[in-house]
Each structure stands twice: as structure tokens, then as C-alpha cells.
N, C-alpha and C positions, 0 to 999 in steps of 0.2 A: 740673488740669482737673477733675478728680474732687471736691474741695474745692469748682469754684463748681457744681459740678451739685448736690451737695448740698445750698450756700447757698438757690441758687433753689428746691432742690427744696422745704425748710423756708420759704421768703417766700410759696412758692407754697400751701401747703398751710396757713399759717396765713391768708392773705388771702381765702380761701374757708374757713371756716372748720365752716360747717354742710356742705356737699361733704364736706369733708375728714372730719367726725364720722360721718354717714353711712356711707363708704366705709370706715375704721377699726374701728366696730362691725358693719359687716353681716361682712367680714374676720377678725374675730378670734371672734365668734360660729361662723362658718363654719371657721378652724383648730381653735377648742379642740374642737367639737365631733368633728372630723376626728381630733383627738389622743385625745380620748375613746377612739373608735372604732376608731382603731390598737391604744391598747393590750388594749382588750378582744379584738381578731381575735388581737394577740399570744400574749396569754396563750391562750387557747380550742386555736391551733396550736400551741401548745409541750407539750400532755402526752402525758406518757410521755417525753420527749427527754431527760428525764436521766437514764435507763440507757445504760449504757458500750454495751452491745450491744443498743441499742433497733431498728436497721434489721433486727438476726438473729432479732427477737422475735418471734415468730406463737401466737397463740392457735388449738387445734383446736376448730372448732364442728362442729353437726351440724345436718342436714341431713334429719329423716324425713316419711317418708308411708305409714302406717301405719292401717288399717280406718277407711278412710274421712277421715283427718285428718292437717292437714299441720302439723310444729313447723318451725321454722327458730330456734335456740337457742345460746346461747353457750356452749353445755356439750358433755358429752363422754363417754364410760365408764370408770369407775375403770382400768382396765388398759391405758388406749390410750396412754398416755405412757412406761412402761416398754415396751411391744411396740414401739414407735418407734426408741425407743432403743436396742433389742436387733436388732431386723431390719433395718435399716438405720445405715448408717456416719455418714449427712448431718445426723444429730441428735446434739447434743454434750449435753445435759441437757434437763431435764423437771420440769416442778413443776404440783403439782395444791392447785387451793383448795375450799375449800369451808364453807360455813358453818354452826354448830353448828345442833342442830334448836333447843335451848330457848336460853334467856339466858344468859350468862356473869356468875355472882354472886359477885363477888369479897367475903371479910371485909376489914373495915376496924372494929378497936378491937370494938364490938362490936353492929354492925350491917355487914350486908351492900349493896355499891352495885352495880350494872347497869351493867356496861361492853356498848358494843353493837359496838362496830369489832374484833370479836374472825374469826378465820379459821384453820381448819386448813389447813396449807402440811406438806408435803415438807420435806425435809430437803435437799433441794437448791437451798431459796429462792433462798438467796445465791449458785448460780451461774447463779441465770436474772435476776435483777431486782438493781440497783445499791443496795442499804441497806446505806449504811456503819454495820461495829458499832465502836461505843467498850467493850464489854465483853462476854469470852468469843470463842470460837473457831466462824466462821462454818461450817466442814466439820462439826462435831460438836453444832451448836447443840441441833436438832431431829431427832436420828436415835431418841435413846430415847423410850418412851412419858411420857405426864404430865411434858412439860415445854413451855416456854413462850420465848418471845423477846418482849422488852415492850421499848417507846420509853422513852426517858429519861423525858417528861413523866407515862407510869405510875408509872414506879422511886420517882419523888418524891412522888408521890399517895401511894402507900403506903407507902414508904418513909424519905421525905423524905430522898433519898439515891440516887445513881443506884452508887454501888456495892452491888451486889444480888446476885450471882453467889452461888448453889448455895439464896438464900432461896426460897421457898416462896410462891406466891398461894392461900390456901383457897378452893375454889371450889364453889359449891351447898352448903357446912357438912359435906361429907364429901371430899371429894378434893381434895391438897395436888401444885399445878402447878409443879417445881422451876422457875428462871429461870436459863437456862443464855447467855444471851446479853442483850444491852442495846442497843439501834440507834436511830439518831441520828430524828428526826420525820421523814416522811416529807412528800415536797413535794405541796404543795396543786395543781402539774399531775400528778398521773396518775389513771387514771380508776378505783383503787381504794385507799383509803386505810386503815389499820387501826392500832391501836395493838399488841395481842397477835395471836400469831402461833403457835398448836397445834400441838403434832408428830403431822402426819396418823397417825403409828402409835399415834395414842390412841383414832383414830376407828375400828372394828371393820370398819366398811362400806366402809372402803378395801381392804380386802384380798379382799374377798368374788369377783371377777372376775368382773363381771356386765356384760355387753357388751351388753345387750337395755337397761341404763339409764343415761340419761343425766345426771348424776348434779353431774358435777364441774366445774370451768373449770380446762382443761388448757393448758398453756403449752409451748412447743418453743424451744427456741435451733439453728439451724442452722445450719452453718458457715460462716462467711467464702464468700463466690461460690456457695453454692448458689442453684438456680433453683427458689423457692417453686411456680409452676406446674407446672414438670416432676416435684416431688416430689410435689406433689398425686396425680400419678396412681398412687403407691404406696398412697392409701388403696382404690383397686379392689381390691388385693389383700389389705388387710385387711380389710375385709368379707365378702370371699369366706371368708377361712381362719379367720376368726373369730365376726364378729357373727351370719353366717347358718348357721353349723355351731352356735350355740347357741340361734338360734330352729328348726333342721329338729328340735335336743334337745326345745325346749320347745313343736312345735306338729306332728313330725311330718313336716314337708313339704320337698319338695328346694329348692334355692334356684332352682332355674328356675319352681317355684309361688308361690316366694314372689313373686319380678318380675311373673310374668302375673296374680296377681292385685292390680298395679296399686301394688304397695306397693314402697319403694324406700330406703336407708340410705346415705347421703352422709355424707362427712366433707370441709371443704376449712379451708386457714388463713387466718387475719384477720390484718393485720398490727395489731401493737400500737402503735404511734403515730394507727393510722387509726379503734381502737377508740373515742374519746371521742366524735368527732363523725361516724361513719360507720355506728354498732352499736347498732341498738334492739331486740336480738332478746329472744326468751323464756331469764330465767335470767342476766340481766346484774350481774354483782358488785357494781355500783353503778349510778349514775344518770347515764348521760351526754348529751352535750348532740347537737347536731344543726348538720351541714357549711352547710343553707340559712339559717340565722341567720348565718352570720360570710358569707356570698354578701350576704343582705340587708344586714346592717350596712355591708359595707364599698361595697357599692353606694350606700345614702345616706351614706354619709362622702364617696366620692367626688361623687354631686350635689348635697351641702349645701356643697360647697369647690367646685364650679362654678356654682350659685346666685350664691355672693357674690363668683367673679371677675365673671360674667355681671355682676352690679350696678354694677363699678366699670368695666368696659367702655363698659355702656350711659350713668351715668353721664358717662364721660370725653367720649363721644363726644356726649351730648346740648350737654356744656359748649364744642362747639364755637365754638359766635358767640361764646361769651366771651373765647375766647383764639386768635379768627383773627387779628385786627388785632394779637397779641403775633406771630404767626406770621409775618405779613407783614411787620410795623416788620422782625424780625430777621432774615427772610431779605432782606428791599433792603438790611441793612447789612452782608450779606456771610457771614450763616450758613449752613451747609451742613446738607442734609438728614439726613445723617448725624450730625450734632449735637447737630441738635432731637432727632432718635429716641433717642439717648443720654440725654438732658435727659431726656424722659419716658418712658424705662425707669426714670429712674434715680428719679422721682417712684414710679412703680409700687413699687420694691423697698422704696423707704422706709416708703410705707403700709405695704405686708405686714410690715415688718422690727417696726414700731411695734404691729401687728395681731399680731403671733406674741407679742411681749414681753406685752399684754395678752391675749391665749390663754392664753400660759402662766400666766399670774394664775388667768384663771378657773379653767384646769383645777385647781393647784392646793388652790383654794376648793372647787371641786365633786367633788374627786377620791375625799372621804371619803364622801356623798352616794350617788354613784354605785356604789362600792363594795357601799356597803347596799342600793344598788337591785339590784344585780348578783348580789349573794351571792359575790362575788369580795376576794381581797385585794391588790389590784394597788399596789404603791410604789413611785412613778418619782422617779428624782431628777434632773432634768433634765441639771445640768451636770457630774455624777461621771462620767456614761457614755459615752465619747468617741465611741461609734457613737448616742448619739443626742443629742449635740454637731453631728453632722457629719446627721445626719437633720433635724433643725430648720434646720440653714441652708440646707439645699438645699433642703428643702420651700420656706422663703420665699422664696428666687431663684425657683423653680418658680411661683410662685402670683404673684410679682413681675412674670414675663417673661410668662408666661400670661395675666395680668390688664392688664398695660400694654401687650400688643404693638402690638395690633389700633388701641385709641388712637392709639400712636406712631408707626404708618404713617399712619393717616388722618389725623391733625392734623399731620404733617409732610410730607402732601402737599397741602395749600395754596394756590396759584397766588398770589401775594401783590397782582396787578391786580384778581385775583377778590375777595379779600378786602377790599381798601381801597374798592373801588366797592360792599360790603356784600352782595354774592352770594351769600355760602357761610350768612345765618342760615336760607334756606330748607330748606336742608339737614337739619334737625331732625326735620320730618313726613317727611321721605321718603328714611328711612332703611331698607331692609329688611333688614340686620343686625339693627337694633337690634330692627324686630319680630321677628325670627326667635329673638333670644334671647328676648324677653321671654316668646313662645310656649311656650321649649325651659322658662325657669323655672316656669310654670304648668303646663305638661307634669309637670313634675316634684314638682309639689308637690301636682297633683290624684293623681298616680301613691300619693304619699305616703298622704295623706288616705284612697284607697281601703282601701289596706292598714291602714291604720289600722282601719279600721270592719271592714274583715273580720277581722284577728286579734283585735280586742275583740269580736268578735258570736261568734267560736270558741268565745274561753275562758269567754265568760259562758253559751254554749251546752253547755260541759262542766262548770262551775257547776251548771247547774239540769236537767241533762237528767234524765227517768227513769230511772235506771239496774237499777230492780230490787229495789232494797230502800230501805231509807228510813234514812239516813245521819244524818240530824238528831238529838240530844236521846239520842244513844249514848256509853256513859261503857264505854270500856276499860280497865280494868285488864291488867295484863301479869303476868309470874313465877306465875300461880297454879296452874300443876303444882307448885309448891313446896308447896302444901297437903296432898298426897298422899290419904289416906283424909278428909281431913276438906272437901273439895269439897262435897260434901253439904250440910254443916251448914254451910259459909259462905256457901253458895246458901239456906241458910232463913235464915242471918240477915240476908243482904242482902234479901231478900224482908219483912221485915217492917220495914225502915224504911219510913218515910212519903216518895210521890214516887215509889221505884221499881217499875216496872209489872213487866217479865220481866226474867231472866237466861240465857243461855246461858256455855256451856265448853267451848270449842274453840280449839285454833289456827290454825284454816282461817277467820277473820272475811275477808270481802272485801278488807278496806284491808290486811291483813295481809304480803301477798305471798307466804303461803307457798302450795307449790305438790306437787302427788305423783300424777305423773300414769302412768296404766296403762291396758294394756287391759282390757277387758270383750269376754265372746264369749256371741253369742247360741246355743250348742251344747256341751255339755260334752266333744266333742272336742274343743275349741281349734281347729277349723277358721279360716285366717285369713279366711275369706271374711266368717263372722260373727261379727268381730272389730271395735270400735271402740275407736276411743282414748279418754281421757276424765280427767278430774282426777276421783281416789278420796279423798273427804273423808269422815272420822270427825264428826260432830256429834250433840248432844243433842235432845230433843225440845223443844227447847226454842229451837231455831235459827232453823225460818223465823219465830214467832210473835214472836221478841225483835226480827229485823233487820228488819219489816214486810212480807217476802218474801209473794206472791201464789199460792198453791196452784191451778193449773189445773183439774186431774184428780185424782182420785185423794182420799188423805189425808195429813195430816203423821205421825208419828212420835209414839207414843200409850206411857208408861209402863203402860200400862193393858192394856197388847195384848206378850204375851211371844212372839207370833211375828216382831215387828218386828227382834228379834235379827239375822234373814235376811232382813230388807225394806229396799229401796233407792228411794230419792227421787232421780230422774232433771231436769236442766232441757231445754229444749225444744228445745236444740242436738243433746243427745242424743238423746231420743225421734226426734226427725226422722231423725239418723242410723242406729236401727234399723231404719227403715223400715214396723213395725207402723201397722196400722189403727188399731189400742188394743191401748194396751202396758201397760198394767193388770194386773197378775195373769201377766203376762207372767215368763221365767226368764232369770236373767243366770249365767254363772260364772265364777271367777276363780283360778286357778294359786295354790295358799299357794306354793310354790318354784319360780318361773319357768325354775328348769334340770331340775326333776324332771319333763318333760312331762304327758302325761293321764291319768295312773295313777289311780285311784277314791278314791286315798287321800291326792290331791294338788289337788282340785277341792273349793271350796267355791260352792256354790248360795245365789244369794240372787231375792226374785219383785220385781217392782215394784208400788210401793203406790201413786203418786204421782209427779206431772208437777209442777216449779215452776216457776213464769215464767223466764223467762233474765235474771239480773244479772251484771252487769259486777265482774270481779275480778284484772283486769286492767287496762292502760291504753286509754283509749278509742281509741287508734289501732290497736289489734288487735281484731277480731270475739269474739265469745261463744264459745269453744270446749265440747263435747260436758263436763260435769262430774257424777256421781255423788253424792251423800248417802247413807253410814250412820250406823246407830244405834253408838256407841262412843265411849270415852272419848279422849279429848283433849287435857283442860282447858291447854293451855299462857296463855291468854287467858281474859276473861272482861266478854263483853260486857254491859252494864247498859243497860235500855230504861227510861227516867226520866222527869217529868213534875212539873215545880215549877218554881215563881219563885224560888227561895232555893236556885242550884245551889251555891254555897260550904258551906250547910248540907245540904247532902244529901251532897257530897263527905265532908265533916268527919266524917259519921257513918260514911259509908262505910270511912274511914282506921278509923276507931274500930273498928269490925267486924274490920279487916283485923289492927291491931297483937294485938285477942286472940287472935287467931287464930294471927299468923305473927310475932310479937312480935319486934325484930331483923333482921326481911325489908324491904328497900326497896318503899314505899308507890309504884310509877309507875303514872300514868294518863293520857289521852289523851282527846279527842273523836273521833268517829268521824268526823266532815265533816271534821276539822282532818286527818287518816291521808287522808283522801280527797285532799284540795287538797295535799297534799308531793307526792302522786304527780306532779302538775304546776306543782312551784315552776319547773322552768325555764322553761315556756312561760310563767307568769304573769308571770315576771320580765323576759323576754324582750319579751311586747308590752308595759309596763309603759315600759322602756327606747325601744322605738320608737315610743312614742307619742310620748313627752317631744322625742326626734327630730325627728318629723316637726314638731311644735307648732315647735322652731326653725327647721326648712327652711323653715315657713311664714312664720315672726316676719323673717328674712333678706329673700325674695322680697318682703315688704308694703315694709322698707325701701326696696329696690331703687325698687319702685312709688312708696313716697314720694318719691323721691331725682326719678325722671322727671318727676313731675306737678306738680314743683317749679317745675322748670326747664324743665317746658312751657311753666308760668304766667308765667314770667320772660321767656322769648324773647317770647311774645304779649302782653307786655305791655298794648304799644301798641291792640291789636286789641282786646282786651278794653276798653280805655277808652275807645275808638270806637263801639264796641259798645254800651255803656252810655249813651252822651252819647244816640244814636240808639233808645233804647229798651229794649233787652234786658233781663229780670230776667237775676236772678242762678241761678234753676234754666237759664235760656238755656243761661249761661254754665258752668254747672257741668256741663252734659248735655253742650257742645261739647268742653270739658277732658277729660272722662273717656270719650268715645264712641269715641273712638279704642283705648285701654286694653283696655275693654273687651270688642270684637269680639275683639282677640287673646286674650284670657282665653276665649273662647269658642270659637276654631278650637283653642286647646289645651285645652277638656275632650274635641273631637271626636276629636282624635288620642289622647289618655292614656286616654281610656275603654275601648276595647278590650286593650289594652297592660294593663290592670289588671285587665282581667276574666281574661284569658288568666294573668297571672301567679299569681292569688290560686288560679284552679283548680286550677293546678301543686301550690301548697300545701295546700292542701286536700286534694289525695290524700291526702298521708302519713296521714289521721285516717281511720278505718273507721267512723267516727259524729262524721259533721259535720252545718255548716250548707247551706241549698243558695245559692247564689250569684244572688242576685236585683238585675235591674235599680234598684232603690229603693238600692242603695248605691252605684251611679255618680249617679244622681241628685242623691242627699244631699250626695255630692262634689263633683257641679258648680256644686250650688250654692252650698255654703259658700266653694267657693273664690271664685265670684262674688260673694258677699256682703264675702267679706273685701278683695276687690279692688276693689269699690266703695266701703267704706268707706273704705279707705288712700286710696280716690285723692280723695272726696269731700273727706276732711279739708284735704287743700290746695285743692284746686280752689274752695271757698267762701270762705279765706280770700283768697285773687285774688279771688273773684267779686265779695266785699264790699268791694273797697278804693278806697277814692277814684279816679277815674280821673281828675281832674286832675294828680294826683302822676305817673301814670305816663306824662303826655302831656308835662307839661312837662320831663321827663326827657330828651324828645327836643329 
């Protein structure tokens, strides 16, 4: 029985043969895309999951609010990780990360290369996170100072050899990092990747016990059954016995003044499988992605694979005059309704089965594509993997029984008197399934479109916004603390090439990321009342003039002027949050030892010179926080403000400058728009991907519309030729064809316009500088999608209009 269902199904689907094409590509465009979109949600949810004890894993963040400013940060105090583990039994290990301040300059032969994926770790890596080592011993790897744990893929960089055990990496031309362990690459799902791996007892600043900063990304492993909420509430008590027992040190005040004046020190845990796409805080070890992208994608995966059952549905069900009189002949000769509905399931599965095998083509073909669109390295092998052997066939039975049900009822209910005396072709106009799909696909595709235009009107809004300084025609160099005393003079001879305007030497540039944030108190008691938080950056005089930065008040930062030594350049985050009328001449002071309280001899005073505009040095989905300018050396960077058509040759000289200089030293440099735009590869890459999306959600629905307006033209043949004989042009005819189409196109921008406005504002929040959400892009929406629904239906609708109507009279 299954064998003639088959036969028929194949007689049937080759003797319609445009149907059948139709229905196979809107089908398989609609799977591959859908498989696309599987595996991208896949991968996105799988990291971190291949640690052994990834469910036990919790990251400690923090939580402050502090004179007048609030962090929420991924970080944590050097000593919260051992106090954990020491006052409480529910913590089995602890590892703390952190990242060097300047570059990691490895020698090689004889020149030095920029490894950047470098990270000081604990000596207890390996019992919090699953890296398996192929060489050395994981308990002892990183316990001693100046040693190191490098990937294979390092060992052979410089090695060319991964047995490396007890060698040495020279690092900055003075200090030799023994290589006490060797660990396999690390998987491209977790949300921090690294090659070397520092034995934190190198870094000085770990041992320091400074619980007032937040410093580090701390990690917990907790036992088997413990309850992360319940434990949470043990950090009440280490705030109490610790953090605020070393601010009543450094500010004087009982910890009940601390709270009434408004200020507050939280700690709670992030689970580390949820950090990728749950964690955009301040101080993130790497760059992760966000849970409402894998919400959106798999939401149009899911309406780009009901798009194209909708098609083969309405399809099936337009095709009904064509195959009632099949319906009728075979139920008068004794077929049962349960039979037909077999028959055309079983048509339904074949398409999809036929539709999955060319999916998987495509996908395969686009799989490398997409990759590169993605920034991902996704390799599916379709049929090694027996759980997604067994996911492809059930998808197509699913999409098979889903797409042919509706069909298989209505055209297996019949009446076959009905049929043979010609009844059931009226049935075609007055179908309100089939508008109601048609609705639900233009719903869905004006839905698309909106989104579309608002995530591109975002990023191109984060493209060109003002942010404060002027990002354009900036040449960074990097390593040039490596210069030491001779900064100077390589700032006069960068100055006297031809093209470049200023320099500055700092490693606090904007696009930089780096960060060092403290208080400032309006009172040389350290009262915390007039206290504000603030990023404290070291820069040259030489900073706002080079990054185009806007001086409000006040003046910049004058070689010329030796009291600048104690002068502080404020931007307008801050001003505001001191509260002064005119903070001008105004006095700030700052703790040298945040544990040594207010002693006279532990207070440095500095006045304010200078108000600068507020730029963005962060990502634009967080506000301008309170940030600081002094005068002091830096130089870990070195910004270059340039001005010529010939940047290859201005580069070239630059390199030239650099090698007399630092002869041996890796030459790295950057643009400063290009440091700006990585801040946002993923969103770029993100709409990038749903744009191409939606362009097929939309390419699917036009088919569909073709497939209808086909087989409008077909059933009305006759009408049409009557039509003609009697007068009608051909726009008559083309207006009666598509007039119906179109009102549905049009009750579904009524209903998707709200629905898109409502969803895009949702996203929109997450950005602290956005666009505002204006009616011109439902508009633009509705229109396009009525353009493009006009034209799909036009195209057939004219070729009926034009066509002999003796041919389609005599037909009858």
C-alpha cells in the first residue's frame, strides 16, 4: 500500500510540475534556512558546557553604589575567593583571572611578537575549569611565580614542538616565563578563550587584600546540591566583616553611615553557562553575545518554516478544482476517506523529504558563507551524527504532516455529487483559511521588514553618532611603554613626518577598554557624602587636542603651566555629579593608600582646570559614567592624529621611526574607527545575518503569492475570457486578479504594525543611546511589503491578462 502511495505521490507531483517546483523551493529555502538557524542557536547555547562541573560553576560579581554612581561589574576583590573558601564549607575551589596591564611580548629568533589572549589564573585553574593538559602536572602547574601554561598551538609557534616542559618564553626582553604545563586549545564555545595562562603569584596586586577594589573575575565551584540562592546570602556577611570594616579604615565611618548615605556593596553569583548570552556588565573577560538574538533567530526560523508550510497549504488547497473530479472518480469507486488522507500525507512528506535533501545542499553550499558572516566555526556533518540523523527525519515528517494535514482533510472531504456537477471550483474565492494564512504570512513578513530597518537604522546610528571625540584619520600604535625614557623623542620624530597633526601617550585611548576607576572626594576628610565615583586616567597634554575632544570650561593641559602637575580635567558626568555651580578652581582629593584613611600624609590634592565634553569609552549601551583627566605618564599606546592621501606612506615612515627606535620590537597598529566598530562586531554581524533572513522570509511569502495568483488565473480562466470578449483591458483584469491579494496584504500591515512597534521598543532598551522609534518605518514597511506583493502578483496576473481568451474558452 505504501509503494502505490508513493507511485501516485511521484505521478502526481511530476504532472504538476510548476506546483510541485514552487512548493519544493519555497520548502527547502524555508528548512535550510531553519537548519541555518538551529545551528547557530546551537552553538550560541552550548558554551561553557564542556566543563565537567559547568552546572557547579558561578562566577562572583559585584554589585556597588558608591557617591553618587552605580557599577554592576563582572568582577570582584582580590581576596573574595580565598575568604570563600575558607569561611564557608559549600565552596570546593576558587580561581581568579585577570588581565595583564601592558602587552605580553614574547621573543621569537630575534624579534619580539604580541600575543594578546594572555591571562593571569590561580593555580587552581585546573580545578575550577575542564582544560585538559597533555604536558606537566595540573596541581603544580602555576603555584610558583614566572611561570606559564601555553596551548599546544603556542608550544609550536615557538617551539615548533609541543614538548616544552621546564623551557622558558622571554617576555618584554627582560623576564624569562618557565612553561610548566601544556593544555590542549581551548573550545571556541566558552565565553573566554586564551592561549597563555600566568601564575597569578606573578602579579603583586593579587596579594595586596584590597576589598574596596574591584579588580579581578572570580570563579566558585560549589558542591554537588548546594543552593546558589541560599548561599548568596553569606555574602551579607562578608561585607559586613570585611569590605565595610576596610572602608570605616579608609573613610572613618560606621557601616550604618555608610548605608544611610545611600551607598551600598553587593555581591551575588552568575552561573557560568548563562554568562555568554545573559552578561553585559562592566569588566567582562571577553565579549559575549546576547539571549534576545537566539529569541529572534529562532523565532524567524520558526516563521520562515511556517511561511513555506502556509504556501504549500494554501497552495494545496487553491489546487482544489483540479483534483476534485480525482476525488470524486475515486471515492464512487469505493475509496475511503481515510485513504485519500493517506495519499495526501503521503504527497506532503515526499515534498518535504525532497525539500530537506535540497536544504541540505544548500545548507551545505552556504554553510562556509555564513560562517564568515557569523564569525563562528560551525561543522555539521549531517549523517555521522545519529541524533541529528534522527532530527532531519523528524523535522520532515513534522513539516510533512504540518504542511499536508489541512490539505488532506479538505480535499478528502469532498461530496463526490458535489464535485461531478462542478460545485466545489467556487470554493477558491471563499476560502477564509486560506486568507487568514495569507494574512498570518504578510503579518510575518511586514513583522520582519520592520525589524529589519530598525536594527540597521541602530547600528548605522552607532556608526555615526557623536560620541565625543573624533574617531576618524587615528593611527594607534600599541607596546610603546616599551620605549621607556625615549617616548619623548619618538613623539618628536613622529611629529615631524609629513601628514601627522598631534600625538598623544596614554593607555586610557577610548576604543582601548581599559578602565581604573576610583573615588574622588570633594573634602580632604574622605567624608563619603562628598565622595563620587569616577574613571582616574593618566593622560598627556596632548590628549584632548589629538582625539578632537571639545573643552567646555575651563583649559586643557598646558606643558607650559608646572601647576598642572595637581590639575584635573573633569567630563560633564562628573561635573554634574559634584554638584558645583562652577567647579573651576574647584578642589578634589584622593587617598595615595585606600587602607591608610585621612592622615595628612596620605591625601593628595589636586584643583580643576577644565570641564570636557562627555565621550563615550564604553559601549553605547551603557551611559557616560563620572571620568577624571590627569596630567602623567602612561604611554602604553600612542595615539597618531593624521591627515594625508598617501596613508601606506605615512604608515611606512612611521614603521621607520619606530624600528630606530625600538629596533626588534613588533611594529602593531590599528585605526581608531576600526578599535571602535569590534566593539560592535556582534551586533553588526547579528543584523547583518537577519537581514539576509528576512530578505528569504520575504523571497518564500512572494513565491507562495506567485503559486496563488497562478492558480487564481487558472480556475478564472474562463471569466477572464468572457471578460475580454466583452471589453475589459487588461489593467481591468489585472486590478480584479490582484484586488483581492491585496486588501489581505493590507489588514496584515494593520495587525503586524503594532506588534513591531511594541517588539523593536523592547530592544531598543538594552542601548542607552539609541534611535527613537518613528512611525516612517512602519510606513516604509507597509509599503514595501505592498510593493513587493504587487509586483509578485502583477507578474502572473498580466500574463493571464494577455492571453488569447479564445484558447481559454475553447478549453471548455
Amino acid at each position: 500500500m505504501l509503494r502505490n502511495y508513493l507511485t501516485m505521490s511521484f505521478r502526481s507531483l511530476w504532472k504538476n510540475k510548476g506546483f510541485s517546483l514552487i512548493n519544493i523551493m519555497g520548502l527547502a529555502i524555508g528548512l535550510a534556512t531553519c537548519l541555518l538557524i538551529l545551528f547557530f542557536v546551537i552553538d550560541e547555547l552550548s558554551y561553557d558546557k564542556y566543563n565537567e562541573r559547568a552546572k557547579d560553576i558561578y562566577r562572583v560579581d559585584a554589585d556597588i553604589q558608591f557617591g553618587g554612581s552605580h557599577f554592576d561589574m563582572a568582577m570582584s576583590p582580590d581576596p573574595i575567593g580565598l575568604t570563600l573558601q575558607k569561611d564557608y564549607p559549600e565552596v570546593e575551589a576558587y580561581v581568579r583571572f585577570r588581565r595583564p596591564e601592558d602587552r605580553f611580548l614574547v621573543r621569537k629568533a630575534d624579534q619580539n611578537v604580541a600575543e594578546d589572549n594572555v591571562l593571569f589564573a590561580d593555580s587552581s585553574l585546573f580545578n575550577v575549569f575542564t582544560l585538559p593538559m597533555v604536558q606537566g602536572n595540573p596541581a603544580t602547574a602555576l603555584t610558583e611565580p614566572n611561570t606559564v601554561v601555553i596551548t599546544e598551538a603556542i608550544a609550536r609557534k615557538y617551539f615548533n614542538s609541543t614538548d616544552v616542559l621546564g623551557k622558558s618564553l622571554l617576555v618584554n626582553d627582560t623576564l624569562p616565563y618557565k612553561i610548566t604545563g601544556v593544555i590542549k586549545a581551548m573550545p571556541a564555545q566558552s565565553h573566554f578563550y586564551n592561549d597563555i595562562f600566568i601564575s597569578m603569584s606573578s602579579n603583586a596586586e593579587s596579594r595586596m587584600g584590597l576589598w574596596v577594589m574591584n579588580n579581578y573575575q572570580t570563579y566558585i565551584v560549589l558542591k554537588p546540591g548546594s543552593d546558589p540562592k541560599k548561599f548568596e546570602k553569606h555574602f551579607d556577611e562578608v561585607v559586613d566583616k570585611y569590605v565595610l570594616l576596610q572602608v570605616q579604615q579608609m573613610l572613618g565611618i560606621t557601616k550604618d553611615q555608610f548605608r544611610q548615605g545611600g551607598n551600598f556593596a553587593r555581591y551575588h553569583l552568575f552561573t557560568l553557562t548563562d554568562i555568554h548570552l545573559h552578561s553585559s556588565k562592566v569588566g567582562e573577560i571577553g565579549v559575549n553575545s546576547d539571549i534576545q538574538y537566539v529569541y529572534i533567530f529562532s523565532a524567524a526560523a520558526i516563521f520562515i518554516l511556517l511561511i513555506a508550510c502556509v504556501n504549500f497549504m494554501n497552495l494545496s488547497t487553491a489546487r482544489s478544482a483540479n483534483r476534485a473530479k480525482e476525488v470524486g472518480v475515486r471515492k464512487v469507486l469505493g475509496s475511503l476517506r481515510n485513504n485519500l488522507i493517506k495519499q495526501f500525507i503521503t504527497e506532503s512528506v515526499v515534498v518535504a523529504g525532497i525539500s530537506m535533501l535540497l536544504a541540505i545542499m544548500i545548507v551545505s553550499i552556504c554553510l562556509p558563507y555564513f560562517n564568515n558572516l557569523s564569525g563562528k566555526n560551525i561543522d555539521v556533518h549531517f549523517f555521522e551524527m545519529p541524533w541529528m540523523v534522527a532530527s532531519i527525519i523528524g523535522l520532515t515528517l513534522l513539516v510533512g504532516f504540518l504542511a499536508g494535514s489541512y490539505p488532506a482533510f479538505y480535499l478528502s472531504a469532498f461530496r463526490p455529487v458535489k464535485v461531478l456537477k462542478g460545485e466545489v471550483a467556487s470554493g477558491f474565492r471563499s476560502s477564509r483559511l486560506r486568507s487568514a494564512l495569507v494574512i498570518f504570512q504578510f503579518c510575518i513578513s511586514i513583522l520582519l521588514i520592520v525589524s529589519t530597518i530598525v536594527i540597521y537604522s541602530q547600528l548605522r546610528y552607532i556608526r555615526h553618532k557623536d560620541i565625543g571625540f573624533d574617531r576618524e584619520q587615528v593611527l594607534v600604535l600599541q607596546n610603546t611603554d616599551k620605549l621607556g625614557n625615549g617616548t619623548k623623542a619618538f613623539r618628536s620624530e613622529l611629529k615631524r613626518i609629513k601628514g601627522v597633526e598631534e600625538v598623544t601617550m596614554t593607555k586610557f585611548l577610548p576604543t582601548s577598554g581599559k578602565l581604573s576607576d576610583a573615588p574622588l572626594f570633594r573634602d580632604a576628610s574622605f567624608d563619603q557624602k562628598s565622595a563620587i565615583s569616577t574613571q582616574l586616567w593618566n593622560v598627556d597634554e596632548h590628549y584632548v587636542p589629538t582625539l578632537g575632544m571639545t573643552m567646555l570650561r575651563g583649559r586643557n593641559f598646558s606643558e607650559d603651566m608646572s601647576t598642572d602637575a595637581s590639575g584635573v580635567i573633569l567630563n560633564e558626568a562628573a561635573a554634574a555629579q559634584l554638584g558645583y555651580k562652577d567647579p573651576l578652581n574647584k578642589y578634589l582629593y584622593i587617598p595615595k593608600d585606600f587602607r591608610a584613611g585621612n592622615s595628612p600624609d596620605n591625601i593628595l590634592t589636586f584643583h580643576i582646570i577644565g570641564i570636557v565634553k562627555d565621550f563615550n569609552y564604553s559601549s553605547l549601551r551603557q551611559k557616560v559614567s563620572p571620568l577624571a583627566l590627569f596630567l602623567g605618564a602612561s604611554p602604553g599606546t600612542t595615539g597618531i592624529r593624521i591627515k594625508t592621501a598617501d596613508i601606506p606612506g605615512l604608515i611606512a615612515q612611521v614603521k621607520q621611526a619606530w624600528n630606530r627606535m625600538q629596533p626588534g620590537q613588533p611594529f602593531s597598529y590599528s585605526f581608531m574607527d576600526d578599535d571602535f566598530n569590534r566593539i560592535y562586531n556582534a551586533e553588526q554581524r547579528t543584523g547583518s545575518i537577519f537581514i539576509y533572513f528576512a530578505a528569504l522570509a520575504i523571497i518564500v511569502a512572494c513565491l507562495g503569492l506567485f503559486g496563488l495568483v497562478t492558480y487564481a488565473a487558472e480556475q478564472r480562466s474562463k471569466e477572464i475570457g468572457v471578460r475580454k470578449i466583452l471589453g475589459a483591458s487588461v489593467n481591468n483584469i489585472v486590478v480584479m486578479l490582484t484586488s483581492d491579494f491585496l486588501k489581505l496584504v493590507l489588514i496584515a500591515i494593520v495587525i503586524a504594525a503594532p506588534l513591531a512597534w511594541w517588539l523593536m521598543v523592547k530592544w531598543l532598551q538594552g542601548f542607552s543611546y539609541r534611535i527613537n522609534m518613528s512611525a516612517w518605518f512602519l510606513v516604509f514597511a507597509g509599503a514595501l511589503a505592498t510593493a513587493i506583493a504587487v509586483v509578485t502578483a502583477c507578474s502572473q496576473a498580466i500574463k493571464a491578462a494577455v492571453a488569447n481568451p479564445v484558447k481559454s474558452l475553447r478549453r471548455e
